[in-house]
Each structure stands twice: as structure tokens, then as C-alpha cells.
C-alpha positions as CSV (number, residue, x, y, z in Angstrom):
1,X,20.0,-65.6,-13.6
2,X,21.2,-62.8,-11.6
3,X,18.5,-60.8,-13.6
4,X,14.7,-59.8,-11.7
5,X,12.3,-61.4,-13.7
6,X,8.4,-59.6,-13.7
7,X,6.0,-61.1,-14.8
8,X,2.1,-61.0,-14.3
9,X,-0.4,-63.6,-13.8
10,X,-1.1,-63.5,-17.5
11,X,2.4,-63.8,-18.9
12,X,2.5,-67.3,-16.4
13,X,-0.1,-68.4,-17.9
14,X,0.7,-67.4,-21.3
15,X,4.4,-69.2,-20.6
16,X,1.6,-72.3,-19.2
17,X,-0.2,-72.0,-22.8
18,X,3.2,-72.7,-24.3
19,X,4.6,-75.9,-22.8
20,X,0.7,-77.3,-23.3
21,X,1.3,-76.6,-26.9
22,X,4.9,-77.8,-26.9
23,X,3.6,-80.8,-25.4
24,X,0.5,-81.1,-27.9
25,X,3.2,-81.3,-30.9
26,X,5.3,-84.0,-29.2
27,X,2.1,-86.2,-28.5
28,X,1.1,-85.7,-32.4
29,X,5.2,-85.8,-33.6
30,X,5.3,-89.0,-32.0
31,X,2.1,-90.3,-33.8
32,X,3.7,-89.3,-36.8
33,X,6.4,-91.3,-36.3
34,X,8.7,-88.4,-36.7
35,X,11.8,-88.8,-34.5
36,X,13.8,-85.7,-35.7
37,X,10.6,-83.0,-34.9
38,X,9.9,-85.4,-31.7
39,X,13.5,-84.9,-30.5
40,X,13.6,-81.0,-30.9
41,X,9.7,-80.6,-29.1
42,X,11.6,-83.3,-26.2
43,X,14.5,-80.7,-25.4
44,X,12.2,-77.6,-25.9
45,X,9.7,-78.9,-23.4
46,X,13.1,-80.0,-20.9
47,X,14.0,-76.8,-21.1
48,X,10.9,-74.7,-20.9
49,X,9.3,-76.7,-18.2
50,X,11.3,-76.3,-15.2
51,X,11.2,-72.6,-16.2
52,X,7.4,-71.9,-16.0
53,X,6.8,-74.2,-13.4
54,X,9.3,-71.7,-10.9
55,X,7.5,-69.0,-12.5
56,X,4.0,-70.4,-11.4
57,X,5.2,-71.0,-8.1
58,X,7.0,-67.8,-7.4
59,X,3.3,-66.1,-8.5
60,X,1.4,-68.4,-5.9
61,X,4.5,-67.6,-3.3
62,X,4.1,-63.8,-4.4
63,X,0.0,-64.1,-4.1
64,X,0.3,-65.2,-0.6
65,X,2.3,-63.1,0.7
66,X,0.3,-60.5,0.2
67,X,-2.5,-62.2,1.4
68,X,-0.4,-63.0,4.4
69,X,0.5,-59.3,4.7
70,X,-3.2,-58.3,4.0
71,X,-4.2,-60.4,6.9
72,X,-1.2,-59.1,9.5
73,X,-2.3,-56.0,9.0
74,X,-6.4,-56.8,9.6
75,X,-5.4,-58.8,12.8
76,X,-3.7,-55.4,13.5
77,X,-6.5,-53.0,13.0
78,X,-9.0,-55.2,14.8
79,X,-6.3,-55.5,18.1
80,X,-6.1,-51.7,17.6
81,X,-10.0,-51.2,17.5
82,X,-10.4,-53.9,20.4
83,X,-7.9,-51.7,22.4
84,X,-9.7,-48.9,21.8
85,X,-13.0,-50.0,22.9
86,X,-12.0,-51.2,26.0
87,X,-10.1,-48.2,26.8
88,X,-13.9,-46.0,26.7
């Protein structure tokens, strides 16, 4: 996919909300002994889970990096108030 994908915490977990219910189907197709519904929920869920699990990751990746830049740039103030002081 050579496309940017956005998406927001609740469109992840929206995508999450999905595969549960995919998932939910399957469990009950296959209680129903119904093979044909069973084997279309199988290749749904084979191709929707690898999908929202990168999503979920790339929004924990994305989430701390900015708590990782939020924190450079606190370690930086406090060096630049330390200096500061000590130069008075």
C-alpha cells in the first residue's frame, strides 16, 4: 500500500470491534454446524486481522513517540533552566 493510512484511536478500535464480531460469528457458525458461513467469517477474519493488528501497533508506535518527543524536549527545558541557575 503505497497509500498513507490515518486513522485515530477510535477508528483502531472500531476496526478492533470488527474482527471481535467477525470472530463472534465464526464461534456461533461453527456451533451451527454451518461450514459454508464458517468458511467465509475464516477468510474475512485472515484477512482483516493482520490488518488491524499493524494498525494498533503503528498507534502505540505513534503514541510513544510523542511521548518520547514530549520527554526530549522536558529533559531539555530542565538542562536549560539548570543552566541558567547556575549561571546567576
Amino acid at each position: 500500500m503505497a497509500e498513507e493510512q490515518n486513522f485515530t484511536q477510535k477508528s483502531v478500535e472500531s476496526a478492533q470491534g470488527l474482527l471481535a464480531d467477525l470472530k463472534a460469528r465464526a464461534k456461533q457458525a461453527e456451533q451451527d454446524d454451518d461450514v459454508f458461513t464458517f468458511s467465509i467469517l475464516n477468510d474475512l477474519i485472515k484477512a482483516t486481522s493482520p490488518i488491524v493488528t499493524k494498525a494498533f501497533m503503528r498507534l502505540h508506535r505513534e503514541e510513544n513517540a510523542k511521548i518520547n518527543k514530549a520527554h526530549k524536549k522536558l529533559r531539555a527545558k530542565h538542562r536549560e533552566n539548570s543552566a541558567n541557575s547556575s549561571d546567576d
